[in-house]
C-alpha positions in Angstrom: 165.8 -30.9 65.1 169.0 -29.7 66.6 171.1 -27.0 65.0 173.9 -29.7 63.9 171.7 -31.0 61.5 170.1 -27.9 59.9 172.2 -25.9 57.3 171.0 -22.7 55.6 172.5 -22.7 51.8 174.0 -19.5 51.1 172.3 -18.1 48.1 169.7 -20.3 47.7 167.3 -18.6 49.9 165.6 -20.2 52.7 166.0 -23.8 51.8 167.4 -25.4 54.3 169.0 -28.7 55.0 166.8 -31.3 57.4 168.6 -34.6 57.8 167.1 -36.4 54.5 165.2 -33.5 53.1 165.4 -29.5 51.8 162.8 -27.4 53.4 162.3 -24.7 50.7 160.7 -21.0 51.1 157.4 -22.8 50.1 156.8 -25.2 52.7 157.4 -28.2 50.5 160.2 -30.6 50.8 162.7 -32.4 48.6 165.3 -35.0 48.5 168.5 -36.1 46.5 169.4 -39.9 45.5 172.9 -40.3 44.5 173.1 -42.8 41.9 176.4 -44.7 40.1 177.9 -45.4 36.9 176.4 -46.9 33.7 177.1 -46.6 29.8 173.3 -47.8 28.2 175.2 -48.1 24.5 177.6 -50.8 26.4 175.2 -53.2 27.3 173.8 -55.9 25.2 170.4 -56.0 23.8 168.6 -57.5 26.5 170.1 -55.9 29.4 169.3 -53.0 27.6 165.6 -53.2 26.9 165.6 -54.1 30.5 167.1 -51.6 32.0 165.0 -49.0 29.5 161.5 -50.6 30.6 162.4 -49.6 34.5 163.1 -46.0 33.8 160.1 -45.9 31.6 157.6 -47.2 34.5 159.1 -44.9 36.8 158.0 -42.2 34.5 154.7 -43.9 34.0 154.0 -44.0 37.7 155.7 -41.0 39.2 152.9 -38.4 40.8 155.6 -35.8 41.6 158.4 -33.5 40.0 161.2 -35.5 39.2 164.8 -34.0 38.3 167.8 -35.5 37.0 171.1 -33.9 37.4 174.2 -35.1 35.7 177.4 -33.2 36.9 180.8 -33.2 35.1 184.1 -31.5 36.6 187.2 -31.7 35.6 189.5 -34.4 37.6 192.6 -32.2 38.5 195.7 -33.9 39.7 195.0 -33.9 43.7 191.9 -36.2 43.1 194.7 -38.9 41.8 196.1 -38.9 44.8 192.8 -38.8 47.3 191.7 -41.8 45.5 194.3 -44.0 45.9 194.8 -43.3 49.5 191.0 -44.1 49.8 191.6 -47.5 50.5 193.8 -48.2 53.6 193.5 -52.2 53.7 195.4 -51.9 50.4 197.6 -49.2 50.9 198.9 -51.0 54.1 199.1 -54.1 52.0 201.5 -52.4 49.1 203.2 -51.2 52.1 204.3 -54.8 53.8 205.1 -55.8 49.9 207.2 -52.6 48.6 204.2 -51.6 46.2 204.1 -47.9 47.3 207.2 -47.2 45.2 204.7 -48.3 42.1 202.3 -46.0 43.7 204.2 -43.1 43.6 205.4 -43.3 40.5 201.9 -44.1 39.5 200.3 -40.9 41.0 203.0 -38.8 39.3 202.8 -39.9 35.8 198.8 -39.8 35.9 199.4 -36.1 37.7 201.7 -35.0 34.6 198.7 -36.6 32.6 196.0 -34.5 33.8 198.2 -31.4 33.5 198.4 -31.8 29.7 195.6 -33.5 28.6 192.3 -33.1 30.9 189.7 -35.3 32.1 186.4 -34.9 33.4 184.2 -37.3 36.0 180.4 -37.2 36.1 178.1 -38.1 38.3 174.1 -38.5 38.2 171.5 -37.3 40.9 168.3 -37.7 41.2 165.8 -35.5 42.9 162.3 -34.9 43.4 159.6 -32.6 45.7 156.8 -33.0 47.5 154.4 -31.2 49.5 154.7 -32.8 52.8 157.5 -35.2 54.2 155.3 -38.1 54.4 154.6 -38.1 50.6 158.4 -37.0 50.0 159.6 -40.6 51.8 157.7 -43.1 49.6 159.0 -41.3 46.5 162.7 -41.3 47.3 161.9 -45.3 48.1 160.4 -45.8 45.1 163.4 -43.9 42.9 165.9 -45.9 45.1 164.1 -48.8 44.1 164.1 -48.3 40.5 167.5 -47.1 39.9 168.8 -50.3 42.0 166.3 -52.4 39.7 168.3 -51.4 36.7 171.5 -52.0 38.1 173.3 -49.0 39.4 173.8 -48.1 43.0 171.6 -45.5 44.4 172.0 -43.8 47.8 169.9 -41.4 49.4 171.8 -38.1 50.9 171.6 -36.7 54.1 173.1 -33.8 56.6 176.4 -32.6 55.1 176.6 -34.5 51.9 173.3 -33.3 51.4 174.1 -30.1 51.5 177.1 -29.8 49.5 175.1 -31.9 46.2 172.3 -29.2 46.8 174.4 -26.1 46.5 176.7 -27.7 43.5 180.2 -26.4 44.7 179.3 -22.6 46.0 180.9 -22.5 49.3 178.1 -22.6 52.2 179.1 -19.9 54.0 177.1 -16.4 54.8 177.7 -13.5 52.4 178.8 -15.4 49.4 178.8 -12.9 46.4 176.1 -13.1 43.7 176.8 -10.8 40.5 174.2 -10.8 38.2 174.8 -10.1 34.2 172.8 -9.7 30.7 175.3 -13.0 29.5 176.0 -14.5 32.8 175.9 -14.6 36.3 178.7 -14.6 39.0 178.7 -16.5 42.2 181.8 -16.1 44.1 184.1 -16.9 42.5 182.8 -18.4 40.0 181.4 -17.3 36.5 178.3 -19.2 35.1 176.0 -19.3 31.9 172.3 -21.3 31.4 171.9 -22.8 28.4 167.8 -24.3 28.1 166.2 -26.4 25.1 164.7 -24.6 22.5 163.8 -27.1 20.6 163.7 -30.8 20.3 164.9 -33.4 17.0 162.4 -33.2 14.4 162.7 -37.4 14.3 162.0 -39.9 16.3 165.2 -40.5 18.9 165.8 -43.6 20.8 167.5 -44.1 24.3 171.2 -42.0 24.5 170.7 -38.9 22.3 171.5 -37.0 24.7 175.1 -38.5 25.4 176.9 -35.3 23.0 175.1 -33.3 25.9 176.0 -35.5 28.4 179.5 -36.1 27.6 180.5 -32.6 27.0 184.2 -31.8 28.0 183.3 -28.9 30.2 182.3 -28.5 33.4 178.9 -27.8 33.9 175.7 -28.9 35.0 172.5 -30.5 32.9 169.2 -30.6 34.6 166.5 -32.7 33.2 163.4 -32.1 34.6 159.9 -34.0 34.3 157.3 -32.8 35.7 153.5 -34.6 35.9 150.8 -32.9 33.9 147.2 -32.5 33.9 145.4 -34.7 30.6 142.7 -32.1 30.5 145.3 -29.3 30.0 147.7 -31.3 27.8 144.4 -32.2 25.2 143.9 -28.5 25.1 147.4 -27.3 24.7 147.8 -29.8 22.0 143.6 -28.5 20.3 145.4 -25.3 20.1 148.6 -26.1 18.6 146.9 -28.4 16.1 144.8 -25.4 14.6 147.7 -22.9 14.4 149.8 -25.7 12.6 146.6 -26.3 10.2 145.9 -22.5 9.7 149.5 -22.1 9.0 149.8 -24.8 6.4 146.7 -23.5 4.7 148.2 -20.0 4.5 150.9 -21.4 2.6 148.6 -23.2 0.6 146.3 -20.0 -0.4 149.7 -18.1 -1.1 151.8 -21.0 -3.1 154.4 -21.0 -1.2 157.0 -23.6 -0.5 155.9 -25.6 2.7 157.5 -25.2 6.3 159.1 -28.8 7.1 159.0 -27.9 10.6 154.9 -27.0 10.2 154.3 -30.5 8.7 156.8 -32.0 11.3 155.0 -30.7 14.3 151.7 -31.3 12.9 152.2 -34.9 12.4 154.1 -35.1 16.0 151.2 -33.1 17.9 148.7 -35.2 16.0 150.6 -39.1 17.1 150.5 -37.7 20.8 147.0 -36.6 20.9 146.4 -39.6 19.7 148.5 -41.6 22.7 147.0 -39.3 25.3 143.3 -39.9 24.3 143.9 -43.4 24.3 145.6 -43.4 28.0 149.0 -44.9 26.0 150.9 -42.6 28.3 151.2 -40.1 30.8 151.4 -36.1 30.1 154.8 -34.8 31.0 156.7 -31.4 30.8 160.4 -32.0 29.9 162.8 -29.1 30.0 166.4 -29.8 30.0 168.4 -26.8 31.2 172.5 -27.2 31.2 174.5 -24.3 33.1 178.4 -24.0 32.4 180.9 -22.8 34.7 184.8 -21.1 34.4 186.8 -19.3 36.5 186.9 -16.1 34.1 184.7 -14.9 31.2 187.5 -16.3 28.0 187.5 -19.7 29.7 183.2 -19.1 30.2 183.2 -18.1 25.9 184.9 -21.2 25.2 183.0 -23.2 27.7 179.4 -21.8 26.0 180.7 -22.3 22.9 181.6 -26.2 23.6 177.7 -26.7 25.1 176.3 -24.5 22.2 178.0 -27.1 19.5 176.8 -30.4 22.3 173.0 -29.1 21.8 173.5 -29.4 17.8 175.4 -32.6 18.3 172.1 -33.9 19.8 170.2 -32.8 16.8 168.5 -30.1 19.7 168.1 -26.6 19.0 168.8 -24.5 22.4 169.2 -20.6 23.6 171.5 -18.8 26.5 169.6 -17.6 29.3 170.3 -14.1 28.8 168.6 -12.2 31.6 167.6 -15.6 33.3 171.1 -17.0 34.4 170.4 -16.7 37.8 166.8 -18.8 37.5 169.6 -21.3 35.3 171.6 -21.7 38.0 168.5 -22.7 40.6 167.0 -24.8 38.0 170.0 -26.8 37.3 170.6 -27.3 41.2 169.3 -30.7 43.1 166.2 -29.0 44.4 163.4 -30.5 42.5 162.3 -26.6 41.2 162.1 -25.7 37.9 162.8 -21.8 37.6 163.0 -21.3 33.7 160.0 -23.4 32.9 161.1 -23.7 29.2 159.1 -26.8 29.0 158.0 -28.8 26.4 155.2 -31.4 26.4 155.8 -35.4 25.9 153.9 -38.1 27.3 156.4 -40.6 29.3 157.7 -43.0 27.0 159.0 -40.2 24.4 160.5 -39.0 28.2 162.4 -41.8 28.8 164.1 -41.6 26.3 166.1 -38.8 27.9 168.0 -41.7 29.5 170.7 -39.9 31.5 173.6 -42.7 32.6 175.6 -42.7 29.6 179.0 -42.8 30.8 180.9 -45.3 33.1 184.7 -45.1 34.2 186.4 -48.6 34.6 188.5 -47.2 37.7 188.4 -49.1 40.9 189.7 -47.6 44.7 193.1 -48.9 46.1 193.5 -50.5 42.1 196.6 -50.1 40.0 195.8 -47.4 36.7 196.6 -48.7 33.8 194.7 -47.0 31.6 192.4 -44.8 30.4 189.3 -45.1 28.5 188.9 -43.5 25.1 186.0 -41.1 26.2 186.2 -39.6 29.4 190.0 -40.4 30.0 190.0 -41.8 33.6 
């Protein structure tokens, strides 16, 4: 290993970067897939269930921790400009045709744009952890494989664009400044606030109820992470939760009371999955989604918490800050594969995958002409 390729991330602790994989403090190893666009309430029915019965195998079959990260920031005006001079072959061809006066005028109208009325991009990760390197490979094939099997590019990362996914915009240098605070936490320069899932919708959800989450106009990060778990434990959890529920809705009985809805709505729910996991109908998951906002002072942080508060409800979710725990946000909602709140809940796989998490596509190409903007993420 030479010391070009191995990068310590400034406060992250000893994880460090190894070519393909993250060394953490641990000893195991993890790895991040970058994955492309895709809008799963665009595409017709059959595409659809297709594309839905891929990321529910992968959830059947996978044996390790698996994290999805979906990342929005804000597109400022200097990204305008970087991405039409990504393409040279084009940009030399406007040039031989008198096309970089269109261009520039171009780059400055969509600049005043951004000024006014902002926009935000998004992009999806994937990530997962294993104990030894030799395990960690097959699983990063097998996610590659899947994501490319429903139709989105996937790429795994490696050296410096590994490194700068893993530590999600803190600057990787020595010494960088951690504040931590009762209502958030401060790294740098930047001021941040967790957010995890209280609870989920008391109904049954389908494929892209998360996309209020997902779309939010902030920037911020949202972790979802699913995590295998042990059938014995999961039958025992859910013994136990079944006789609270049933001694609480007798207690009510015995005292005439009006019943809890959300007694009889977790009773029924804890009951159907019991039911699935005796029968082997699925796998035992723990699914906690954790989202971490991010502003450069503590107004533009309010308004930012405020706009992820109302995104939970918007999903029919119930969720809580991470007072005290904003630091254990901030690692949790980080490409690592490591799940520091462990706010949790237990599903089995196919109520997981319905936390589908490519909901949004832009329709910009590189070196193209913009001529537009779509109606929900305005690029």
């Amino acid at each position: 290993m030479t010391p070009s390729a191995t990068r310590r991330l400034s406060g992250a602790g000893a994880y460090v970067v190894d070519g393909q994989s993250i060394r953490h403090p641990d000893g195991t190893v993890s790895g991040v897939v970058r994955t492309g666009e895709l809008d799963i309430e665009a595409l017709d029915s059959s595409r659809r269930a297709h594309v839905l019965s891929v990321f529910t195998r992968l959830c059947n079959t996978m044996d390790t921790p698996l994290q999805i990260v979906v990342r929005t920031r804000a597109l400022r005006p200097d990204d305008v400009r970087q991405r039409q001079q990504s393409a040279p072959a084009a940009g030399a061809a406007r040039a031989r045709t008198g096309a970089h006066e269109l261009d520039d005028a171009m780059n400055a109208f969509w600049a005043r744009r951004l000024e006014s009325t902002p926009a935000y991009r998004r992009e999806v990760f994937v990530a997962t952890r294993a104990p030894t390197m030799s395990r960690l490979t097959p699983c990063i094939a097998r996610i590659c494989e899947s994501v490319r099997a429903m139709g989105i590019p996937a790429e795994p990362l490696h050296d410096d664009a590994l490194a700068s996914v893993a530590t999600a915009g803190v600057e990787r240098r020595v010494g960088v400044e951690w504040t931590a605070h009762p209502h958030f936490v401060r790294v740098g320069g930047t001021y941040l606030r967790g957010f995890s899932l209280r609870r989920l919708p008391g109904h049954a959800v389908t494929a892209g109820w998360l996309t209020p989450l997902l779309r939010v106009a902030v920037e911020c990060d949202v972790a979802i992470h699913l995590a295998p778990a042990s059938l014995s434990e999961a039958l025992t959890t859910l013994g136990r939760r079944l006789r609270d529920l049933s001694a609480h809705r007798l207690l009510e009985g015995e005292r005439g009371v009006v019943a809890d809805v959300h007694v009889d709505i977790g009773l029924d729910s804890a009951f159907e999955l019991r039911t699935r996991l005796a029968r082997n109908l699925g796998r035992p998951l723990h699914l906690s989604i954790t989202a971490m906002v991010r502003a450069a002072t503590i107004d533009q942080l309010r308004q930012a918490s405020e706009t992820m508060r109302v995104a939970f409800q918007s999903a029919l979710a119930s969720s809580e800050p991470a007072h005290f725990r904003h630091p254990a946000a901030f690692m949790s909602t980080m490409p690592l594969g490591v799940d520091r709140l462990h706010a949790n809940k237990l599903v089995e796989s196919s109520a997981a995958a319905v936390c589908f998490p490519w909901v949004d596509a832009g329709c910009a190409d590189p070196g193209g002409y913009r001529l537009g903007a779509s109606l929900r993420g305005r690029l």
